[in-house]
N, C-alpha and C positions, 0 to 999 in steps of 0.2 A: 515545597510540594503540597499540594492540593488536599485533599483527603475524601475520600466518598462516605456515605451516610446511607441512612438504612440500615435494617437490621440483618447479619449474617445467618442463613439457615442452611442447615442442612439434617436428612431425614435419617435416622437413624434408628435401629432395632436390635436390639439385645436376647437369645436366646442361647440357654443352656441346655447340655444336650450329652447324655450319657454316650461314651463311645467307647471299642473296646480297642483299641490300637495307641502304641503312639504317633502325637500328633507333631507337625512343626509347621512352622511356617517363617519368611521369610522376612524381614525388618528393612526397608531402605530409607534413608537420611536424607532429607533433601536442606538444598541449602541456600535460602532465598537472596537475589542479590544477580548480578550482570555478569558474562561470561562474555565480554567484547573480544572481538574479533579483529576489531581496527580501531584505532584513535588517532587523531592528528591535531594538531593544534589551528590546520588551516583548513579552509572547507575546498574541494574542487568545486572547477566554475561548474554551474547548472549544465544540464544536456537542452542544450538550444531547438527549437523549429524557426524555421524562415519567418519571419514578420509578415508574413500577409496568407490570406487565405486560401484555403483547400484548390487544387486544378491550375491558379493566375499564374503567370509565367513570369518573373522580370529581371534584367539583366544588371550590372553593375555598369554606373556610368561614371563619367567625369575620371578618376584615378581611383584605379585599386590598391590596396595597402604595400605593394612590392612597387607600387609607380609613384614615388613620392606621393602619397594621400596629404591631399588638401596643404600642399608643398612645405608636410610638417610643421606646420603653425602651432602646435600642442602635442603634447603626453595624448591627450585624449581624442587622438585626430591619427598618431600614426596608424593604429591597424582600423580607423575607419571605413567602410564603409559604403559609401552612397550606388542607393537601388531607384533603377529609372521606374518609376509609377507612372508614368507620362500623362496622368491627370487628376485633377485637383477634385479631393473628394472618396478613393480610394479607401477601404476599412484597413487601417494597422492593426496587428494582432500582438499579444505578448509573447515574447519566443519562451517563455518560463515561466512558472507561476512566482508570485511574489506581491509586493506591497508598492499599488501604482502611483504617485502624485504627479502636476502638471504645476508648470511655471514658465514662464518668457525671460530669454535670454535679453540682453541690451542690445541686440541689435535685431528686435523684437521677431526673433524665432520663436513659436509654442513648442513648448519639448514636455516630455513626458518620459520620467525615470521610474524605470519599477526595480525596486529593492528584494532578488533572490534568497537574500541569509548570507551567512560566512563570509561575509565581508565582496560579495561579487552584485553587479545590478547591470543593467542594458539600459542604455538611452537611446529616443524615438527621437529625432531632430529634424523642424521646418514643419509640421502638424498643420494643416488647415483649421480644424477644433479638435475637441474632446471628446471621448467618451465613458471617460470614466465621470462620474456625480460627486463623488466627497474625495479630497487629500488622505492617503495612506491606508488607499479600497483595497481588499484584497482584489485576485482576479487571478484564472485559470492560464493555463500557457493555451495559446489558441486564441483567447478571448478578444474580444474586439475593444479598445482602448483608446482610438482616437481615427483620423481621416488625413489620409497624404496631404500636404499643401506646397505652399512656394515663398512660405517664411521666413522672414531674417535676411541673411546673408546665402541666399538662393538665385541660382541663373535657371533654374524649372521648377515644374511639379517633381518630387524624388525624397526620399527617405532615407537620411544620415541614423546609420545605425553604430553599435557601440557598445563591446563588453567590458566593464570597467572595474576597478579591483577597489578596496575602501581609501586606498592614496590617491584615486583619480587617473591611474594609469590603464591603458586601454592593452586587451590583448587579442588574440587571432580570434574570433569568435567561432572557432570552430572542433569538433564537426557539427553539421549543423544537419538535422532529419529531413530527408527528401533525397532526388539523384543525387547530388551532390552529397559526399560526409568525408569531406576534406582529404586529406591526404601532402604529400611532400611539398607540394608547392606550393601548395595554401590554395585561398582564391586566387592567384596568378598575377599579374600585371596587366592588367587592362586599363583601357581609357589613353590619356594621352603625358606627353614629357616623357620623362629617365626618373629612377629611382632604384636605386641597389645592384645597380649598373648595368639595368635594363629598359631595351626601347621600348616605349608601350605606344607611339603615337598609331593610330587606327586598328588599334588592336581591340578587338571586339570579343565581350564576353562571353559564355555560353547565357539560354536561358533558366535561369534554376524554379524550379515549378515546387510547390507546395505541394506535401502528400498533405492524410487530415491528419490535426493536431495527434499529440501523444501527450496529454497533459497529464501531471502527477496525479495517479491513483491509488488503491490498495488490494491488494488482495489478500480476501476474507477465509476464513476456515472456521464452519459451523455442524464439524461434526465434532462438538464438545462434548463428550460424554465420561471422560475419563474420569477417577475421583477427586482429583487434585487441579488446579489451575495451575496457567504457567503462560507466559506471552514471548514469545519470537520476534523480532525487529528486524528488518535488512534496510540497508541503506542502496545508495545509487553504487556504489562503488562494487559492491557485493557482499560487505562487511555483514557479520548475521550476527546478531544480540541476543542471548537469552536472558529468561528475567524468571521472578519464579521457582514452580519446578518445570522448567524447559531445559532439559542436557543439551547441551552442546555439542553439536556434531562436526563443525568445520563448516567454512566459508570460500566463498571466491575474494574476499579484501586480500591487499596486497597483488590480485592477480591481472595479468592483462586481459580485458574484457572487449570484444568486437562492438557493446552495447551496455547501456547503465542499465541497473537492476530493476524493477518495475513490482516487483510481489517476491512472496514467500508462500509454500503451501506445505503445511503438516500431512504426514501420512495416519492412516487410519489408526494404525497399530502405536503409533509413539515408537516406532525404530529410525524414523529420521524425517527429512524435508526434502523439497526443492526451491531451490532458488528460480526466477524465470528472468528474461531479458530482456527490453523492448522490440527485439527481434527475433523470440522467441526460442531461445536458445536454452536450454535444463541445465540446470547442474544439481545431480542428487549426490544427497549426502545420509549414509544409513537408508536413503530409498531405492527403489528402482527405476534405470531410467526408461521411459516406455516410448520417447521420440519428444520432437518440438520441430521448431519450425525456426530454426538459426540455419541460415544461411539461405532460406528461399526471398525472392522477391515480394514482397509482403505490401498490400496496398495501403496497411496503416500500422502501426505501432505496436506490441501487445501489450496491454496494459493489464494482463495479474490473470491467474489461474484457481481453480477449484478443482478438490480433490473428492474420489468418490472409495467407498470400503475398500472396494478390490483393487485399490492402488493405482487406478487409473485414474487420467484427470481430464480437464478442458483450460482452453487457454483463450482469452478473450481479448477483441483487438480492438481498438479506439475508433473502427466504423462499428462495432456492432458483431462484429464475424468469431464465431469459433470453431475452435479446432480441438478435435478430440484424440485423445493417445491413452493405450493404441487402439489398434483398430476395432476392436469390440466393445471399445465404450462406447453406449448409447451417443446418438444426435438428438436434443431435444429441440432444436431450431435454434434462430439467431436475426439479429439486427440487420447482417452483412447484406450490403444490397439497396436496402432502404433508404431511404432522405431522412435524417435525423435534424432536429434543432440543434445538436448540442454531440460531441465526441464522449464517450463509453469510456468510463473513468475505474469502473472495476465489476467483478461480480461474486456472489456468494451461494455456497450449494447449498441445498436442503438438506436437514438430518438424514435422511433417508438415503441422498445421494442419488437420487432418483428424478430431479431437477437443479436447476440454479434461476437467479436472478441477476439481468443487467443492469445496471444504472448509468446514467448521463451525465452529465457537469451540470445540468442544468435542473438534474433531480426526478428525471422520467424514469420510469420503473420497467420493464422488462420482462414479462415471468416465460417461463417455460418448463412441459416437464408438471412436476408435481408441486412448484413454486406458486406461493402465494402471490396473487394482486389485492391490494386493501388500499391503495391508495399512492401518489406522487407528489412532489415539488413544483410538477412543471407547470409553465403557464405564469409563470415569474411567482412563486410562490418561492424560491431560493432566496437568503439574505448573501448570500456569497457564491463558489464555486462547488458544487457537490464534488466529496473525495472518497465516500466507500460508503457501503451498504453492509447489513448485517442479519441473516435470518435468524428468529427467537427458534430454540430447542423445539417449542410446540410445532412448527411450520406453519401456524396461522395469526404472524405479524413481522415485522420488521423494523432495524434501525436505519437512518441516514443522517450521516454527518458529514457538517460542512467546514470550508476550509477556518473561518473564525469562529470553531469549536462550537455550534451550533447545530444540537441534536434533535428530531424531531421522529417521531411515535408511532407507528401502525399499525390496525389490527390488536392483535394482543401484546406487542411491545410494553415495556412500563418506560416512560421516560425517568430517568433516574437521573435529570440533568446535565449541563453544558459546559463547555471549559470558556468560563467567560472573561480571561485574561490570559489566550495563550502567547506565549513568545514568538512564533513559528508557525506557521500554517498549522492545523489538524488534517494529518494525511489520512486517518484509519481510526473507526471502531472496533475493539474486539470485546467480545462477551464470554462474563464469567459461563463456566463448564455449566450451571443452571439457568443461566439467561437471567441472574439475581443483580447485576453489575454491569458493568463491563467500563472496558481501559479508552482514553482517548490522547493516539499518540500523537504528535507533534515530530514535522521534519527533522527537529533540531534533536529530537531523543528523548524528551520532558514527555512521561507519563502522569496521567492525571486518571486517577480511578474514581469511580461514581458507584452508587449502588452499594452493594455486597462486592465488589469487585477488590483485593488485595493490594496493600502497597507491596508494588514490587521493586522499587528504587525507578533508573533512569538516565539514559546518557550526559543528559544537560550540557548538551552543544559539543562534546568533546567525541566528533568523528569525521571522517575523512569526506564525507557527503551526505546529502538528505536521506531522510530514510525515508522511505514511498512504500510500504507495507507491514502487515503483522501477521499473524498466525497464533492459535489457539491448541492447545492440548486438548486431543480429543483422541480416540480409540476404540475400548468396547461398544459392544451392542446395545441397544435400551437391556435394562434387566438391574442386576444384585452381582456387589462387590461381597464376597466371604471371605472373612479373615479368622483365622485360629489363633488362639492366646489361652496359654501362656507359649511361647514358639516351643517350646519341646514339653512333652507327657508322657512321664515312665508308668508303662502298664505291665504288671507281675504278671505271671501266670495264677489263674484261678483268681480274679480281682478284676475288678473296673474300673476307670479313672473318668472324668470329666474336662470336657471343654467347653471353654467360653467361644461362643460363634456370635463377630458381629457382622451384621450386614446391613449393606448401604443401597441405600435405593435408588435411583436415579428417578426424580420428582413424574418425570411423563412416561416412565414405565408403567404399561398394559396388559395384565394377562395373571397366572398363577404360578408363582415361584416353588419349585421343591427340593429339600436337601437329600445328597446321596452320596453313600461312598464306591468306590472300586479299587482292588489292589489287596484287601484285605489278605496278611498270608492265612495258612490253613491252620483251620482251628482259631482264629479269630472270629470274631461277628460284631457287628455295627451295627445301634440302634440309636436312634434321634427321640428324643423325649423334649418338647419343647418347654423351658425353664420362661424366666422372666420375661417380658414384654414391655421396652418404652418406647416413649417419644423423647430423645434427646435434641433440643434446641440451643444453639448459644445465644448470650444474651445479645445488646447492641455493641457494636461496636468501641473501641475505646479511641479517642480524638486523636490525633497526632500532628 
């Protein structure tokens, strides 16, 4: 594991203070370290989109996988595939993000494999060219990767497709995002011959149309303000990871899910989360559920949500579009609607809670609301896929990270550095509770901190599916944490006693702090007498 660097601070103030009551206060143990929800030794296959782009329609030709496919010639040919493009030159997209390389077969097909994790990968077969540039590019699900052709061992222009397990065996690729999301009979028996004791001759398939991508995003939570740090994880499955001081509240892992997981969002107070779904479906745990959008007809995917104080949130969709719950949460506007370069891969609120920001695959910025613009990636200014965005405590900068762990600075951002050997895509930034840090997680569960940002251990490959989000500990208001010590103070009658009061500041708090009591019984009285004054700093860090 990695280790971050920098120096650790935080603001602290020590005052003594004559009081006449006893005092106590409250002691909690946190106990740093992962509170998984699911483990498995095998990963599930990725959540698939159609291989071709937004609107195009195209139908399966030749034999579908119940009509003897490609009259079982291979392991990797039964549940293939073939989609009529019916012309040469057509963009192929990645149905999943993952790691693309391109080669020719012997019987000089161009194919192009992209490798998802956990041992599952998709093959593109019969390619007219490429578009991917270098062997083992990352690349977004959506992303354009190469051009139909009539390759190899081809009777037209069409597109042999393929989900493949790490023995080379091929399985249903399905469900797959768009009308279609499979169901009992699978894609059916179309095309022509017998196969599993059915006639398929002239049997025609439907056409399956492309919604827009749903490519793996994150979603962010930037109202850090609590005094302690702690990071959240959910994978696709809905398994929820704490790390840190993050308690554990329960998960959707183990459960059946109409849609994979897509984000995580903290509620203001630290009494729980929600999970979200690429159909926008809630599951709150320790929170309140205030609506989503599981079970409407949805023009694209949701891809992660942001939470605002009063427990309300927004839910943001891979055109751009949000949706607010419930119904008194402000609208600060949206994508929805627009011609984008590039599909809305996550977003993140303002401290205030009074904006958020969109971001793109492609690194285009979004503001809205009380959200900072300071600058984008777009314009090819990305080395890879953009996967989440991150606003700094101050709200006048921002982080974005990309899928090969490539972070880059805005406004007043500090770059605190890159994960420059991740194993696994980089799904998610999250930033320490002062914006001195922050975590960069990886699909596989490999945490890599930067900055001031804590080790907090790490899945390290052992869960049931990628994880596509993070969440942050956050709560109080800007302002002063007050703690009393010793936790109890015997006060006689006719006598005073003393307590140590320390308090914590939260670095971007603005304004003037004062100490008060209430409750005092009768015949008590309470006076603050301000005692000693520091600056307490820790030093650097120690290496690990």
């Amino acid at each position: 594991m990695k280790v971050g660097d920098g120096p650790h601070r935080r603001l602290v103030k020590w005052f003594t203070v004559g009081i006449g009551l006893a005092a106590g206060a409250v002691m909690a143990t946190w106990v740093l370290g992962a509170s998984p929800a699911s483990a498995a030794d095998t990963a599930k296959p990725p959540a698939l989109e159609f291989p071709w782009q937004t609107n195009l329609v195209h139908r399966i030709s030749g034999s579908g996988y119940d009509c003897n496919t490609h009259h079982n010639t291979g392991a990797q040919n039964t549940f293939g595939l073939d989609f009529d493009f019916g012309t040469i030159g057509t963009p192929v997209t990645a149905s999943a993000a993952g790691t693309a390389s391109a080669f020719t077969d012997s019987a000089g097909a161009l194919i192009i494999d992209v490798d998802h994790g956990g041992g599952w990968r998709t093959e593109y077969v019969h390619l007219n060219s490429y578009a991917i540039t270098i062997q083992n590019q990352w690349v977004g699900q959506g992303q354009v990767i190469g051009y139909s052709g009539n390759t190899g061992m081809s009777t037209g222009p069409h597109l042999h497709f393929a989900l493949l397990d790490r023995n080379g065996a091929s399985h249903p690729p399905e469900p797959m995002f768009g009308p279609y999301r499979g169901g009992d009979s699978g894609f059916g028996a179309y095309g022509t011959g017998t196969g599993n004791g059915k006639a398929c001759s002239g049997v025609i398939s439907p056409g399956y149309t492309a919604k827009i991508a749903c490519p793996t995003g994150s979603s962010q939570s930037m109202l850090n303000r609590a005094p302690t740090d702690g990071v959240y994880t959910v994978a696709q499955d809905g398994g929820v990871f704490a790390f840190g001081h993050a308690p554990f509240r329960g998960s959707m892992g183990g459960q059946a899910l109409n849609s994979y997981m897509t984000g995580i969002q903290r509620t203001y107070d630290n009494s729980g989360y929600w999970e979200v779904g690429a159909d926008g479906g809630i599951f709150a745990f320790g929170a309140p559920f205030q609506g989503g959008t599981g079970g409407l007809n949805l023009v694209a995917c949701i891809q992660g949500m942001a939470a605002r104080p009063d427990s309300g949130y927004w839910l943001v969709a891979a055109d751009g579009g949000i949706f607010a719950y419930p119904s008194s949460t402000p609208f600060y506007g949206s994508m929805g609607g627009y011609a984008l370069n590039a599909p809305i891969v996550g977003m993140a609120a303002t401290p205030t809670g009074n904006g958020y920001l969109e971001v793109g695959q492609d690194g285009g910025i979004f503001a809205f609301g009380d959200a900072p613009y300071v600058g984008s990636l777009s314009g090819g200014l990305a080395t890879a896929p953009v996967t989440g965005v991150a606003i700094t405590p101050s709200n006048r900068g921002y982080w974005i990270v990309q899928a090969n762990g490539t972070v880059v600075a805005f406004g007043d951002a500090v770059n605190y550095g890159s994960d420059t050997s991740p194993t696994a895509p980089v799904v998610t930034i999250q930033p320490t509770v002062n914006g001195d840090g922050y975590w960069l997680i990886q699909s596989d569960g490999i945490i890599v901190e930067k900055g001031s940002a804590e080790y907090v251990g790490g899945l390290f490959g052992q869960i049931n599916g990628p994880v596509n989000g993070s969440a942050g500990l956050h709560g109080m208001p800007p302002g002063l944490t007050v703690t009393a010590t010793p936790p109890v103070t015997a006060v006689f009658p006719g006598t005073s006693g003393n307590v140590t009061i320390m308090v914590a500041a939260n670095p971007y708090f603005q304004g003037t702090a004062s100490l008060s009591a209430s409750g005092a019984p009768s015949g008590i009285s309470v006076s603050f007498s301000p005692g000693s004054v520091g600056l307490i700093r820790t030093g650097p860090r120690s290496q690990r």
